[in-house]
C-alpha positions as CSV (number, residue, x, y, z in Angstrom):
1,X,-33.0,176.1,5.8
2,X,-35.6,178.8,5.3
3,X,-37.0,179.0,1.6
4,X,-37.5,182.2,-0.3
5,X,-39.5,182.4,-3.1
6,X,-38.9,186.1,-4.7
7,X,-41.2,187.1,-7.5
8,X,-39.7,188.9,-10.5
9,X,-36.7,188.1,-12.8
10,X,-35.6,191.8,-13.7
11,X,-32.8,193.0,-11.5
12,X,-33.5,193.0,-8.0
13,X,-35.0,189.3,-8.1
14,X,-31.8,187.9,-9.1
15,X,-29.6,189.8,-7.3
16,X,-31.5,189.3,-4.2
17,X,-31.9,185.7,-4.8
18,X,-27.7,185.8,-4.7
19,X,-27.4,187.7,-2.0
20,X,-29.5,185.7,0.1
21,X,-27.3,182.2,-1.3
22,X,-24.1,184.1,0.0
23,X,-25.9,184.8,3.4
24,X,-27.1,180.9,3.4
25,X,-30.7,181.4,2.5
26,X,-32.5,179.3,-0.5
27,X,-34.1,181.1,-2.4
28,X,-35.9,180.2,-6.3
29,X,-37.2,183.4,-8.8
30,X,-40.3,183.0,-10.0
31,X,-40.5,185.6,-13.7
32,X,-43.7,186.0,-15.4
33,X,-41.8,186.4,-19.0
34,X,-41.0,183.5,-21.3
35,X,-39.1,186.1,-23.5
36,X,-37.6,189.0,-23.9
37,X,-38.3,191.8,-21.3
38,X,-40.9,193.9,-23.0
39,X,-39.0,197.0,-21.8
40,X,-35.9,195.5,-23.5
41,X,-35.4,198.1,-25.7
42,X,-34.5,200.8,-23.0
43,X,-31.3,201.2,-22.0
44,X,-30.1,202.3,-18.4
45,X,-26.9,203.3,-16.4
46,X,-25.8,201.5,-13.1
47,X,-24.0,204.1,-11.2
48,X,-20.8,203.7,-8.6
49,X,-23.2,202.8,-5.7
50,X,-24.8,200.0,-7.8
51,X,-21.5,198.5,-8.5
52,X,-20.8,198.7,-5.0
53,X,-23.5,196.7,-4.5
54,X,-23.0,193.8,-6.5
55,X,-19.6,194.0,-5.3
56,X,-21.0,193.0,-2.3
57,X,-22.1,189.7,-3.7
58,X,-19.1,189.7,-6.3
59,X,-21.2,190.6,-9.3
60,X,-19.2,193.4,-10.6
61,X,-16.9,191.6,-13.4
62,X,-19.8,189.5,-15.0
63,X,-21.9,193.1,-14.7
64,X,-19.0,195.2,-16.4
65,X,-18.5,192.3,-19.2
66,X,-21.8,193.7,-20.4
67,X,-22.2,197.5,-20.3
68,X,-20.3,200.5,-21.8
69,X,-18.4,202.7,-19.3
70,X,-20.0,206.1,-18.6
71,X,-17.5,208.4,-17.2
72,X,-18.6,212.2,-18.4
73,X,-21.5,214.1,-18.9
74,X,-22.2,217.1,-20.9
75,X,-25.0,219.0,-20.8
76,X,-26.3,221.9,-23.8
77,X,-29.1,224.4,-24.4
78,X,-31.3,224.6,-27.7
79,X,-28.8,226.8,-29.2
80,X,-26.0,224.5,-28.5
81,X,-24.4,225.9,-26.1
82,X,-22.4,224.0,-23.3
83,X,-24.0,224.1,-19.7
84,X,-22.1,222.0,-17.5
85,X,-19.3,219.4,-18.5
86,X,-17.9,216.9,-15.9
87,X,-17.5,213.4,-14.4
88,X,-20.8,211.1,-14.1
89,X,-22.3,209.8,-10.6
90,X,-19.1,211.2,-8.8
91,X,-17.5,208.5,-10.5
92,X,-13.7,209.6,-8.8
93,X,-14.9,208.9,-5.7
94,X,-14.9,204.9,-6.7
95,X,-12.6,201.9,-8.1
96,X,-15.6,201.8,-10.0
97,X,-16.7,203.8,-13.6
98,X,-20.8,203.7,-14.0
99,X,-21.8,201.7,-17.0
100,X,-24.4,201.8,-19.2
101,X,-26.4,198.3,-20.6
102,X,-29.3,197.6,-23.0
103,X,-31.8,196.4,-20.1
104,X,-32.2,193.7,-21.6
105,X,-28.7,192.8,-21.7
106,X,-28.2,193.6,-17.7
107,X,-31.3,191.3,-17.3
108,X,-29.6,188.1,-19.4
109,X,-26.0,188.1,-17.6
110,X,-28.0,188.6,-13.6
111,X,-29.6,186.1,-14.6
112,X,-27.0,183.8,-15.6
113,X,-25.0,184.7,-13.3
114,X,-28.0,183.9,-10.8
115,X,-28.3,180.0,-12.5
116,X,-24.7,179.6,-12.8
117,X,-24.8,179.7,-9.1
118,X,-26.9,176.9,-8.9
119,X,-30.4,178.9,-8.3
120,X,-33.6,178.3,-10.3
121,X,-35.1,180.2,-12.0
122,X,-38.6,179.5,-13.0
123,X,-40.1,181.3,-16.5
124,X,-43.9,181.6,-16.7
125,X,-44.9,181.9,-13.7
126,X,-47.7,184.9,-13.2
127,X,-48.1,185.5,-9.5
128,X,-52.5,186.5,-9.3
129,X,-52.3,186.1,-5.6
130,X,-51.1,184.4,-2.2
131,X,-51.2,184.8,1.6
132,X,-49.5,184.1,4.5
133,X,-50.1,180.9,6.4
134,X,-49.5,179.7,9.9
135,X,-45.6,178.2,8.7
136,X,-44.9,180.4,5.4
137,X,-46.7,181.9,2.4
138,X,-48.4,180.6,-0.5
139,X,-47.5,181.8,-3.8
140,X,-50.7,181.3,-6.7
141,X,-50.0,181.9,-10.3
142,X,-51.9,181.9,-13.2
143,X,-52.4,179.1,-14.9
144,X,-50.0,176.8,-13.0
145,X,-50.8,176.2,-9.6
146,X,-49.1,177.2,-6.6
147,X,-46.0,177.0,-4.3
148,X,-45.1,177.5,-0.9
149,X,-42.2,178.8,1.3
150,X,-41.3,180.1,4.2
151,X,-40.7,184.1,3.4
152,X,-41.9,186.1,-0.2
153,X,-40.2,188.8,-1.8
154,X,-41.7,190.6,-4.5
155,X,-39.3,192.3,-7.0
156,X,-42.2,192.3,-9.6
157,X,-41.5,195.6,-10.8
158,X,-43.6,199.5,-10.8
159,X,-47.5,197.1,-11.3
160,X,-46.2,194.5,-8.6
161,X,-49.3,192.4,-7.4
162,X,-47.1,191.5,-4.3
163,X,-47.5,195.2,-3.2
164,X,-51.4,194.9,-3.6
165,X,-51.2,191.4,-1.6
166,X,-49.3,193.1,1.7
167,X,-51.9,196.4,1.5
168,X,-54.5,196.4,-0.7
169,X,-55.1,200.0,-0.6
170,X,-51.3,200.6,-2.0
171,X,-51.1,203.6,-3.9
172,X,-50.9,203.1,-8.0
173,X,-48.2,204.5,-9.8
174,X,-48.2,208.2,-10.8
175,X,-47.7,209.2,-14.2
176,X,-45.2,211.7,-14.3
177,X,-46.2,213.7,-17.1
178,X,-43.6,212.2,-19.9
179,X,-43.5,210.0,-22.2
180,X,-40.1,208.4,-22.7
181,X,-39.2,207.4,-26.2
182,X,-35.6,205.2,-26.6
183,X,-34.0,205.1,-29.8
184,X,-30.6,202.8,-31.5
185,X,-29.2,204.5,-34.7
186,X,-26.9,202.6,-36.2
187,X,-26.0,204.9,-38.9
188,X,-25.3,208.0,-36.7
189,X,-24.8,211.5,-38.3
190,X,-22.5,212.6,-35.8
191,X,-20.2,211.1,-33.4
192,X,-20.6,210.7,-29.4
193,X,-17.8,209.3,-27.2
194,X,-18.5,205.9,-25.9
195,X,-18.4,207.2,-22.5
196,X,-20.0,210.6,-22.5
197,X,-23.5,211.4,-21.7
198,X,-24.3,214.2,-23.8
199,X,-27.7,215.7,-22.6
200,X,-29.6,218.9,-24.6
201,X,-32.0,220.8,-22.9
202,X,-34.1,221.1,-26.1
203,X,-36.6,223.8,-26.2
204,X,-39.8,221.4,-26.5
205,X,-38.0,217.8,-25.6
206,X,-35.4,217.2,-23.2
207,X,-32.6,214.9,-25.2
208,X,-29.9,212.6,-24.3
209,X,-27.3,210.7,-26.0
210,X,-24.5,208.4,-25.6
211,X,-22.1,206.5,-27.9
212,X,-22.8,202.3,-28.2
213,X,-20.6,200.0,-29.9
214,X,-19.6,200.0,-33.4
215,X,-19.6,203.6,-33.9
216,X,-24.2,203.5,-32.7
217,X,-25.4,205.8,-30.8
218,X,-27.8,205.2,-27.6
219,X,-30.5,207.9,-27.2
220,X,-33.7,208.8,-25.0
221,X,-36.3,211.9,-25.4
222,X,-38.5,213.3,-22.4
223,X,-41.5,214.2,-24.4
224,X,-44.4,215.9,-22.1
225,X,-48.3,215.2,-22.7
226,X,-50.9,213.1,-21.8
227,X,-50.6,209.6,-21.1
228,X,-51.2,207.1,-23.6
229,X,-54.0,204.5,-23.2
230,X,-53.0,201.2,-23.3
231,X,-54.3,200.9,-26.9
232,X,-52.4,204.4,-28.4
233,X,-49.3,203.2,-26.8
234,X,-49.8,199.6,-28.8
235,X,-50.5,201.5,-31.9
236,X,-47.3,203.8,-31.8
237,X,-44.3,202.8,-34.6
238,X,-41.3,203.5,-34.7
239,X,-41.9,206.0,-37.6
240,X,-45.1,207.8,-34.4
241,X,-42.3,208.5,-32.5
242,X,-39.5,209.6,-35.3
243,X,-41.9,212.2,-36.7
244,X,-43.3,213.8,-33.8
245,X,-39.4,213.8,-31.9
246,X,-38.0,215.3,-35.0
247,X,-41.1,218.2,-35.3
248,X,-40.3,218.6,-31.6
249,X,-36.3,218.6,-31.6
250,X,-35.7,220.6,-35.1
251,X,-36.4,224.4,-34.4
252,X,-33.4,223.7,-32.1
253,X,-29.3,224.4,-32.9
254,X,-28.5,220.3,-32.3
255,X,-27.4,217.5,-33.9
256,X,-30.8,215.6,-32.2
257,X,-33.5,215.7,-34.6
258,X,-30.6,214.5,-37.1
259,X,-29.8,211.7,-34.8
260,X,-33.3,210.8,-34.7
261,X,-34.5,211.2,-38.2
262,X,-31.8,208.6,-39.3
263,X,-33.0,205.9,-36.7
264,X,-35.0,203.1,-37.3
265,X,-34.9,201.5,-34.0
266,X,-37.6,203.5,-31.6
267,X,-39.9,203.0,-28.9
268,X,-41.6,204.3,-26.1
269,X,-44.0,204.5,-23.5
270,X,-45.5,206.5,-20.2
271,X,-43.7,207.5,-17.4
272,X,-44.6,206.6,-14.1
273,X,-43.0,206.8,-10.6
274,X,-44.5,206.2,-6.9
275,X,-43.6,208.7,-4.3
276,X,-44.2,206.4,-1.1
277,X,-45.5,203.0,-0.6
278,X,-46.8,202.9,2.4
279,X,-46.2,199.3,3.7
280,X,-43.7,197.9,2.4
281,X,-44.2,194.0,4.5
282,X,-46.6,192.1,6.1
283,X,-45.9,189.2,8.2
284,X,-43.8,187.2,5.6
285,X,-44.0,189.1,2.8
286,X,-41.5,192.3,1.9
287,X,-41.3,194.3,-1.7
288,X,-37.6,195.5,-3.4
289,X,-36.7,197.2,-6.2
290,X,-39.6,199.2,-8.3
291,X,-42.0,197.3,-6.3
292,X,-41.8,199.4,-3.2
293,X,-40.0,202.9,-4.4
294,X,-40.3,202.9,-8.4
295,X,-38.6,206.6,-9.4
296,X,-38.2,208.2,-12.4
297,X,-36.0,207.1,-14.9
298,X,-34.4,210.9,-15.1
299,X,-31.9,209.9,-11.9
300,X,-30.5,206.8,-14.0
301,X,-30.8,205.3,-10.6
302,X,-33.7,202.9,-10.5
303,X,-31.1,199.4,-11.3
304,X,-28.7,201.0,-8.8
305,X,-31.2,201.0,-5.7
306,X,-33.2,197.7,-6.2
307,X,-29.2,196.5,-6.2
308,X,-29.1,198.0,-2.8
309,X,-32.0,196.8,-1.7
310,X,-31.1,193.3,-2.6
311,X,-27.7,193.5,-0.5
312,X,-29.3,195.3,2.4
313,X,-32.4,192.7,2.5
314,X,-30.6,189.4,2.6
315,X,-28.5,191.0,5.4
316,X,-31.3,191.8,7.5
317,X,-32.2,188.0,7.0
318,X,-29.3,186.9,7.8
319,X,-28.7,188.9,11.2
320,X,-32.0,189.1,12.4
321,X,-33.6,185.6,13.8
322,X,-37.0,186.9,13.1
323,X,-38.7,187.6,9.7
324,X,-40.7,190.7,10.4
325,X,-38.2,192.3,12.2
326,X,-35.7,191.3,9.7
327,X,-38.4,193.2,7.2
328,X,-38.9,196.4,9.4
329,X,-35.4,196.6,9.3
330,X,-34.8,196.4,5.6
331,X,-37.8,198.7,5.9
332,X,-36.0,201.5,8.4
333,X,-33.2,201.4,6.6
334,X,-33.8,202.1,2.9
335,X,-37.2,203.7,3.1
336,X,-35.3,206.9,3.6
337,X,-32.8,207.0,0.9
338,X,-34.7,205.4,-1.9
339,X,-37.8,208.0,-1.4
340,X,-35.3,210.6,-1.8
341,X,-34.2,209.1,-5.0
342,X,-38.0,209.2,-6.4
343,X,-38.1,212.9,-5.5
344,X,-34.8,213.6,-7.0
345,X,-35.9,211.8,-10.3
346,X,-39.3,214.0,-10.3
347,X,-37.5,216.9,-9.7
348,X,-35.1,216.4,-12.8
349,X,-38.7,215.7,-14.9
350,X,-39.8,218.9,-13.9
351,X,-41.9,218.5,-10.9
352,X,-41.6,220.6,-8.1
353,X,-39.4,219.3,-5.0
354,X,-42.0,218.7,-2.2
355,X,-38.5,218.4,0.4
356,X,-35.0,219.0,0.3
357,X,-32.9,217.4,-2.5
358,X,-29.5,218.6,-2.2
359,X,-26.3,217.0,-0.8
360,X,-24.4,214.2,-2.2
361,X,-26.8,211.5,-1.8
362,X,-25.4,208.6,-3.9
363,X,-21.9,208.3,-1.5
364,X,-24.0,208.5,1.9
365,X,-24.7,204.7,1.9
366,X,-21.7,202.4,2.9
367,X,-22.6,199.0,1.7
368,X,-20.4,196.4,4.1
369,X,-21.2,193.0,3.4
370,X,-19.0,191.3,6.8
371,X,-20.7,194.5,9.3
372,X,-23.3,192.9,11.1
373,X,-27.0,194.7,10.9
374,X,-28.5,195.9,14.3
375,X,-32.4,196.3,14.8
C-alpha cells in the first residue's frame, strides 16, 4: 500500500489524510504545533462548496456539530445605511447552510475526526527539509529525525517549506496591504442574529460582524497600513488594537466602535495572499491548501478550497497508477479555480482585478466522489 506522509495539521492535512483512507491510501500528518493553533483566535466560514467537499468523505455532521450556521448577509455604509441584504455563498442552491467556526475549533473536530478514523497524527514535528529518493521521499524535521514514504503532501500552510523544497525559487507571500484584527465580545452592546453577516463599509476600516453563542458577538476589522515587523506585531495588546479600531471606526453612524470598545478579546496580524505558485509538484511531492494558492481572507473561502483540494487530490491518486501524473492532474484541475479565488479575495481588499472576476464561481465545481478522474 503506498504511504503518504502529508505535512500540516490545519485543514487540508486532515482532510486529505481522510480522503486518501476512503480511496485506500495510508497516509500519517505530521503538525509542527504541540498546542493551540497560533491563529486560533480567528474565526472563518466554510461555504456550501466546502460542505460539499467533506460530504464527499462524510465529514459534514461532525463539521456542522461545531460551527454556527451563516445564512444572510447584510452589508452598510458609514452612515448606516443598508447596501445589499441577502442569502450567504448562494446558500439556496445547497442541502447545505455555510457555517461559521472558531478556527481553532474546525481544526480540533478534523482532527478527531481524522484519529477516530484510525490515522496518526504526529505533533511536533517541524519539517526543515527532504527530497525525493529513488523509491519515495524523505521527510527531515527539526529536532527529531526523519521519515520516509512513498508520496509527500505539504498542507503546511501560507510559509510552507514543502513549497520551497519542490521549487526553491517559489514566490513569498504578498502582503496585501491589511492588517486583520479579530475580536470576541462577550458583553455586546447591540444584538446580531446568529446567522447574519452584518458587514459596514466603514469610512477608514472595513467591519464585519456576526452573532456567536450566548448572546457574543464574532467580529473582524480590515485595517490598511504597513506591515508589522515580526517584533511590532508581538508587542500588539489587545487594548493596541481596541484603541486604534475604535479612533478608526467612531467618526462613523455604527454600532462598531461600540462593539469594539467593549471587547476584551482581540488580536491581529498582516495580511498576506500569493497570487500563483508556480510549481505546485515535483516528482513525489505536491502542495494543497494555503501551501500552493493562499488568498485573502476577504472571500471567507480559504478552508473551503484546501477542502477541495483534499477531495480532488486523493482522487487523482486513486485513479491515476502513476504519481506525477496523478499530481499534474490535481494540478490541471484546481490551478484554475483556486487562482481565481485569490484574485477575487484581493479584489474585495481593494486591489485592482488583474482578470475577469465575475460569474458564479463557487457552484461551477461538481465534487463526485464515485466519477472516475481522467488525465
Amino acid at each position: 500500500m503506498t504511504k503518504v506522509l502529508i505535512i500540516g495539521g490545519g485543514i487540508a492535512g486532515p482532510v486529505t489524510a481522510i480522503a486518501l483512507q476512503k480511496a485506500g491510501i495510508e497516509a500519517t500528518v505530521y503538525e509542527a504545533s504541540t498546542t493551540a493553533d497560533p491563529d486560533a483566535g480567528a474565526f472563518l466560514t466554510l461555504g456550501v462548496n466546502g460542505l460539499e467537499a467533506l460530504n464527499a468523505v462524510g465529514l459534514v455532521e461532525t463539521v456542522y456539530a461545531a460551527g454556527e450556521p451563516a445564512r444572510r448577509v447584510e452589508v452598510y455604509d458609514a452612515d448606516g445605511s443598508t447596501i445589499s441584504a441577502g442569502g450567504l455563498n448562494r446558500a439556496d442552491t445547497s442541502e447545505f447552510v455555510p457555517q461559521t467556526f472558531k478556527r481553532a475549533a474546525l481544526h480540533r473536530v478534523l482532527t478527531e475526526a481524522a484519529e477516530n478514523r484510525g490515522i496518526e497524527v504526529v505533533r511536533g514535528r517541524r519539517l526543515t527539509g527532504g527530497a525525493t529518493t529513488g523509491t519515495g521521499v524523505r521527510a527531515e524535521f527539526a529536532d527529531c529525525g526523519a521519515v520516509t514514504g512513498d508520496l509527500l503532501i505539504g498542507a503546511d500552510g501560507i510559509n510552507s517549506v514543502t513549497r520551497r523544497l519542490i521549487d526553491p525559487a517559489a514566490p513569498e507571500p504578498r502582503y496585501a496591504g491589511q492588517h486583520v484584527v479579530y475580536g470576541f465580545c462577550d458583553r455586546p452592546p447591540t444584538r446580531v442574529p446568529t446567522d447574519t453577516y452584518r458587514m459596514i463599509r466603514g469610512s477608514r476600516a472595513m467591519f464585519g460582524v456576526v452573532g456567536g453563542p450566548a448572546d457574543t458577538l464574532w467580529w473582524f476589522a480590515r485595517v490598511f497600513g504597513e506591515p508589522m515587523s515580526r517584533e511590532q506585531a508581538a508587542g500588539r495588546t489587545a487594548a493596541d488594537w481596541r484603541d486604534q479600531l475604535v479612533e478608526l471606526l467612531r467618526p462613523d453612524r455604527t454600532p462598531a466602535a461600540d462593539i469594539v470598545a467593549a471587547t476584551d478579546e482581540i488580536a491581529g496580524r498582516n495580511n498576506y495572499d500569493i497570487p500563483s505558485v508556480p510549481k505546485w509538484h515535483n516528482g513525489r511531492m505536491t502542495i494543497a491548501g494555503d501551501a500552493a494558492h493562499a488568498a485573502s481572507p476577504s472571500a471567507a473561502q480559504g478552508a473551503s478550497m484546501a477542502a477541495e483540494d483534499a477531495i480532488v487530490l486523493a482522487k487523482c491518486l486513486r485513479d491515476i497508477p502513476d504519481a506525477e501524473r496523478a499530481f499534474s492532474t490535481y494540478e490541471r484541475l484546481r490551478r484554475p479555480r483556486v487562482e481565481l479565488v485569490v484574485e477575487v479575495a484581493a479584489t474585495m481588499s481593494g486591489r485592482p482585478a488583474s482578470r475577469p472576476t465575475g460569474g458564479d464561481w463557487l457552484s461551477e465545481l461538481q465534487l463526485d466522489w464515485e466519477t472516475p478522474v481522467t488525465q
